[in-house]
C-alpha positions in Angstrom: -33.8 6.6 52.9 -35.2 5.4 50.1 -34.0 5.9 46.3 -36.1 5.2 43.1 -35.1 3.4 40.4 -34.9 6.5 38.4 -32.2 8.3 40.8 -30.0 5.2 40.7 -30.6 5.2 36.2 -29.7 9.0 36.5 -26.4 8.3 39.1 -25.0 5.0 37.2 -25.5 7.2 33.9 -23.4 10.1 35.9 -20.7 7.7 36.8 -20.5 6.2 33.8 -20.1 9.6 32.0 -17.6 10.7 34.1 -15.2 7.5 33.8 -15.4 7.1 29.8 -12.5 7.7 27.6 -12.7 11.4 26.2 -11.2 11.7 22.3 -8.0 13.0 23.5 -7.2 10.8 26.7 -4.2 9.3 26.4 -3.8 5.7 27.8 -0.3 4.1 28.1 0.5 0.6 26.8 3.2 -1.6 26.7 4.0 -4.8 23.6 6.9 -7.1 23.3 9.2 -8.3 21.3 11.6 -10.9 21.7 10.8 -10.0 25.3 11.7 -6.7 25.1 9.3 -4.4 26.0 7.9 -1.6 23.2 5.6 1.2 24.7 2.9 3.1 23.3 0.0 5.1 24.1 -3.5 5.6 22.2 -6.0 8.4 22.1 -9.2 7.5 20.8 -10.9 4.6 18.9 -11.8 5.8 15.9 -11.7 3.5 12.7 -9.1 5.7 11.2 -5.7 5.3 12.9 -2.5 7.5 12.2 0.4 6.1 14.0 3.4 8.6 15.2 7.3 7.5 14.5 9.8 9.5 16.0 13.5 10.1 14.8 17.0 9.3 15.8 17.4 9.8 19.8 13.8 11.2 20.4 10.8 9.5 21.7 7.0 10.1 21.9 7.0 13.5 23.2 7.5 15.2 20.1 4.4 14.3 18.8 2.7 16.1 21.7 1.3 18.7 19.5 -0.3 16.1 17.3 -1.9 13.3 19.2 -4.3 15.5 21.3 -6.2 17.8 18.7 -5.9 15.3 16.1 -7.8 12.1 18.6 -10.6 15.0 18.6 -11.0 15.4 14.6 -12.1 11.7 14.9 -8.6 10.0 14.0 -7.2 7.8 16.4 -3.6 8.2 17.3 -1.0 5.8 18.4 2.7 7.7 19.3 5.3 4.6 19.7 8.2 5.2 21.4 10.8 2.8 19.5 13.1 0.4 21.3 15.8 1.9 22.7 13.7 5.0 23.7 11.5 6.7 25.9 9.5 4.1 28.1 10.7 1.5 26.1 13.2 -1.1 27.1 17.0 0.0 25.8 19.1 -3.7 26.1 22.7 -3.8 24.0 21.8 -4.9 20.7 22.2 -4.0 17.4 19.3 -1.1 16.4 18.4 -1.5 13.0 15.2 -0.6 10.9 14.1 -4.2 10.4 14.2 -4.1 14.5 11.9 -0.7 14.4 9.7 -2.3 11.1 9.0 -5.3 14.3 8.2 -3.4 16.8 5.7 -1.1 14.9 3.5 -4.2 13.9 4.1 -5.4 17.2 2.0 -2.3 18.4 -0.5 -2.1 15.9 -1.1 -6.0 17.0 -1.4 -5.2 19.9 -3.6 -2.1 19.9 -5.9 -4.4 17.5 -5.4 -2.0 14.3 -5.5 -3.8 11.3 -4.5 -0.3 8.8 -3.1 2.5 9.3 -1.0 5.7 8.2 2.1 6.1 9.5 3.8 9.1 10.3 7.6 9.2 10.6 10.0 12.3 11.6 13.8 12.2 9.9 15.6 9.1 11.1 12.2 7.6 11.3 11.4 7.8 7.7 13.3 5.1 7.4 11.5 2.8 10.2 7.8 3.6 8.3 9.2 2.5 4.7 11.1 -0.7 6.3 7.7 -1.8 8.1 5.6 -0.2 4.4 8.6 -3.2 3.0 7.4 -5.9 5.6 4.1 -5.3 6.5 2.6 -3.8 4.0 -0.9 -5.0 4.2 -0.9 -2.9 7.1 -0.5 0.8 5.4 -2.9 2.7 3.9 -0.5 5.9 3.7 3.0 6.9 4.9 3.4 11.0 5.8 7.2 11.2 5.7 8.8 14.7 7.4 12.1 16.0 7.2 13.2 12.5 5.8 14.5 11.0 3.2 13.7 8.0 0.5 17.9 7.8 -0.3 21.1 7.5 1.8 22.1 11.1 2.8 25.6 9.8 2.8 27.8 6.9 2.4 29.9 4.7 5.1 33.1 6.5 5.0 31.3 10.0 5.8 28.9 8.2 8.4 32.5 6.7 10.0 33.9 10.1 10.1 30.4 11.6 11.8 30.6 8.6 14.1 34.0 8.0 15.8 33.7 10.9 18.7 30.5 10.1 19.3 31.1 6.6 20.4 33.8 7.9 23.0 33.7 9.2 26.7 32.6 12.8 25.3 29.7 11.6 24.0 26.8 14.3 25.6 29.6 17.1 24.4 29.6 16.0 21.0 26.0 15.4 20.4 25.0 18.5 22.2 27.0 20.2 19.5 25.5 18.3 17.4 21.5 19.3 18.6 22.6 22.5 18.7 23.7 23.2 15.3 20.1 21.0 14.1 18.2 23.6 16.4 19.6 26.8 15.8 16.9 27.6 13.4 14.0 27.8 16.2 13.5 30.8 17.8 11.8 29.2 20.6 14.8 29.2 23.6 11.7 26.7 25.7 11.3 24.6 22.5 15.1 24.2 21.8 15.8 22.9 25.1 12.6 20.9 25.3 14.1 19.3 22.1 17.9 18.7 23.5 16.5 17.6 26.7 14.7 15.0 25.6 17.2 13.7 22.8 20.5 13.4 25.2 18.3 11.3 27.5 18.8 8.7 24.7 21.1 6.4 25.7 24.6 6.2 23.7 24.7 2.5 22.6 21.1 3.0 21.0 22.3 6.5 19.2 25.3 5.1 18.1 24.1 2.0 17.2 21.0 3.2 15.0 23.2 5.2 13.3 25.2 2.7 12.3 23.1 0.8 10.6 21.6 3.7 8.8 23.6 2.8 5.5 22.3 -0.7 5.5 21.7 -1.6 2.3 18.7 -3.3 2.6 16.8 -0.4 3.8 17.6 1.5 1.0 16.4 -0.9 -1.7 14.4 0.7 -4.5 10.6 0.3 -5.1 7.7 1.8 -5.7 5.5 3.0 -2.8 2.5 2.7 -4.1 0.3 3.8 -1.3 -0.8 7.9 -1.2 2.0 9.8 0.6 2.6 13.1 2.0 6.3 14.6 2.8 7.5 17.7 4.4 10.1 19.1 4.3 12.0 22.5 5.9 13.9 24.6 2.7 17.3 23.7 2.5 20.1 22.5 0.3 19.5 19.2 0.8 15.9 19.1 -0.8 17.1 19.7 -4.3 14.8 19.5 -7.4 16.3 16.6 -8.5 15.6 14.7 -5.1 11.8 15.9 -5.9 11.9 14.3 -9.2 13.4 11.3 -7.9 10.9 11.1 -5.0 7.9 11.4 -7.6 9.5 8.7 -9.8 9.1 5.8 -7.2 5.8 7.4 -5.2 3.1 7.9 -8.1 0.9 9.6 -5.7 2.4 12.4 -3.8 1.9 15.3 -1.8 5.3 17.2 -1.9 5.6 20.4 0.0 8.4 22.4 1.2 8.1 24.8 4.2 9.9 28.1 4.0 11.1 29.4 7.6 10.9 26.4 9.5 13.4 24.0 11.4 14.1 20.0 11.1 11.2 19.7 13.9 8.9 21.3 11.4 5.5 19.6 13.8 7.0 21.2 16.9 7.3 24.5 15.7 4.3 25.0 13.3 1.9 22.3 15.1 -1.3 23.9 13.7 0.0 24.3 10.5 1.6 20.6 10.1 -1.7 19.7 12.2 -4.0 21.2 9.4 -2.3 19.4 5.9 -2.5 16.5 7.8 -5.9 16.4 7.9 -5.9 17.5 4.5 -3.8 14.5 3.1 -6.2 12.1 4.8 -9.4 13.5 4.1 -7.8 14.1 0.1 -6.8 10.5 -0.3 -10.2 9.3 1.4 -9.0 7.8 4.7 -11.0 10.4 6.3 -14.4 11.0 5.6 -15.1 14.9 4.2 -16.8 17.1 6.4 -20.4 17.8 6.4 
């Protein structure tokens, strides 16, 4: 049987259709550094990039509600799961934000993105303003949630938090410890999803991060002077004078503080978090405004 040059067009064009990337599909990667192996995974090519920083003992996964609708509003996302989690490699050393600032640029190397902003959940505030410190050339914005720009307590009250979790009752202790961060959701599915996936952190790399949370040099003053977006959950810890000492180092700043909401603000209230996302970038012009 013969076939016309036109039926074979139309069928290559078919195939070709059906094997390109949609927006949304996620593709998994893996960088190194110093041999150890950093995973990521990317949705979309868009010229805009937001890249996804998870917090203490999480990985990936809690960006879940994030990377897909967002790849489709033309952004393209990049969720990192940091050494020590996740797909990533998790050897015995010493975890420190200088460690995280690595592996982030490591990624955007690899993934051949030359700016981006980066968005970083608690614990992992800290790892987007250590690689905004040593890579800066590299940030067009930082969108900081649930995190903070000052130590939220000093050695002697980290020791005391510490000492039973580096012991053999470690998964009692930090369930405890989940548990009380959770209680706010009223989601039963979404609080276990969120235990779950933190206890399958390994206890050297927990223990270890936090360690070297009160390491001086990753709490060194300086103006951030790239446009920035934080949210936050109410509570006592967000006081008005943190606000005015947030505004006194980031000149341009989206502050906002969420009423009825939980630490894991993007998990419960994904549309919501979704939508002043887009905001902030198309605001600050890293987005193009809708026609």
């Amino acid at each position: 049987m013969k076939i016309s040059l036109v039926a074979v067009f139309l069928i290559m064009s078919v195939l070709r259709a059906s094997t390109a990337s949609e927006p949304g599909t996620a593709e998994s990667h893996f960088t190194q550094i110093d041999g150890l192996k950093v995973h990521y995974t990317n949705y979309g090519a868009a010229d805009a990039t937001l890249v996804f920083v998870h917090g203490w003992s999480c990985d990936e996964t809690v960006w879940s509600e994030q990377a897909g609708p967002l790849a489709a509003e033309s952004v393209r996302i990049i969720t990192i799961d940091l050494p020590g989690h996740g797909q990533s490699d998790k050897p015995e050393i010493a975890y420190t934000m200088h460690l995280y600032a690595r592996a982030i640029d490591a990624v955007l190397r690899d993934a051949k993105v030359q700016k981006a902003v980066l968005v970083g959940h608690s614990n992992g505030t800290a790892a987007i303003r250590q690689f905004y410190r040593e890579f800066r050339a590299s940030v067009s914005g930082l969108v900081i949630v649930e995190g903070g720009l000052r130590p939220l307590f000093d050695a002697a009250t980290l020791e005391k938090f510490l000492a039973p979790m580096r012991g053999p009752d470690y998964p009692k202790v930090v369930s405890r410890f989940i548990d009380g961060m959770t209680k706010p959701i009223s989601d039963e599915q979404l609080r276990t999803r969120i235990k779950t996936l933190m206890l399958r952190t390994p206890q050297h790399v927990a223990v270890s991060e936090f360690e070297h949370s009160t390491d001086a040099e990753i709490w060194e003053a300086g103006t951030i002077d790239v446009p920035v977006l934080m949210i936050l959950a109410k509570q006592p810890l967000w006081t008005a004078e943190y606000e005015q000492f947030v505004r006194g180092i980031v000149p341009n700043l989206d502050y906002q503080v969420w009423e009825s909401v939980s630490h894991f603000v993007m998990m419960e209230k994904p549309r919501d978090f979704n939508a002043a996302l887009m905001k902030f970038l198309r605001t600050n012009l890293v987005l193009p405004e809708r026609s």
